[in-house]
C-alpha positions as CSV (number, residue, x, y, z in Angstrom):
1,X,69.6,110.3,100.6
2,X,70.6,112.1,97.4
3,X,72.7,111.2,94.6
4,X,76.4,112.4,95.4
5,X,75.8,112.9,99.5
6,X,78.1,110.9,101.6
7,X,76.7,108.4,104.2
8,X,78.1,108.5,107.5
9,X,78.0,104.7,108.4
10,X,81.0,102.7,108.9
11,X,84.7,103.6,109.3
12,X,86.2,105.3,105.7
13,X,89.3,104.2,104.2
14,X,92.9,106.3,105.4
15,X,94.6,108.3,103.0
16,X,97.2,106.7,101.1
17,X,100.5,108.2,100.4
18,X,103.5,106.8,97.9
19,X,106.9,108.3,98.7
20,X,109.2,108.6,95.9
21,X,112.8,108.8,97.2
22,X,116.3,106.8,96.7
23,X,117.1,108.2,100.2
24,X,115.9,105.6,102.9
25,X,116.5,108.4,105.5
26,X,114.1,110.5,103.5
27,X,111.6,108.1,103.3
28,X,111.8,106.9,107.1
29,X,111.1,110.7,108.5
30,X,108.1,111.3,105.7
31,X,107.0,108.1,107.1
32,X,107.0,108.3,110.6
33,X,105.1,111.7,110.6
34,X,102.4,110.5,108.0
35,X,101.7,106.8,109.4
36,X,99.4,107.8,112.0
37,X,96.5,109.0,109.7
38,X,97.9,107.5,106.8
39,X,98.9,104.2,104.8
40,X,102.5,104.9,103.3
41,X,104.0,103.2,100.8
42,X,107.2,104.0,99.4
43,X,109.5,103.2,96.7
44,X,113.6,103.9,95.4
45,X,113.4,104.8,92.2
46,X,111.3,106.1,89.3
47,X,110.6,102.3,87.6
48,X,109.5,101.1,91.0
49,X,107.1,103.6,91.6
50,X,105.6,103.2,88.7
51,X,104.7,99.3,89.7
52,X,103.8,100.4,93.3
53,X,101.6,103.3,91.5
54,X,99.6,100.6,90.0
55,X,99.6,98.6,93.3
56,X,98.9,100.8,96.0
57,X,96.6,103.5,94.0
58,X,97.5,106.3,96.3
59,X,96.1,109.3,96.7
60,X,99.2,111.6,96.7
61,X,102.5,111.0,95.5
62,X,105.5,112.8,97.6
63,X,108.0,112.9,94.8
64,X,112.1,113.5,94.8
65,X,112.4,115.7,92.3
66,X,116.2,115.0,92.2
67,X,117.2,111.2,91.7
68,X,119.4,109.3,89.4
């Protein structure tokens, strides 16, 4: 096998996805279309994400661009 080339044993690790929103109805539809192929995570406001940013490690942020 060469350097860089992906194996293709064992299961791979879902997608993960932080929602940024201080609307729980916002975040409750995002996340019931995403969490079949993905691991969401969520948080309510700016400072929080920031902590679950360093927690979670996702690989896309979904980000309210208007909050408090």
């Amino acid at each position: 096998m060469s350097p860089g080339s992906k194996a293709a044993a064992g299961p791979t690790a879902r997608p993960r996805i932080l929602i940024v929103d201080d609307q729980p109805a916002n975040v409750q539809v995002l996340a019931s279309v995403l969490s079949d192929e993905h691991d969401v995570f969520f948080a309510v406001s700016g400072e929080k994400a920031l902590a679950r940013f360093d927690d979670c490690q996702p690989d896309l942020v979904l980000l309210d661009v208007v909050m408090p």
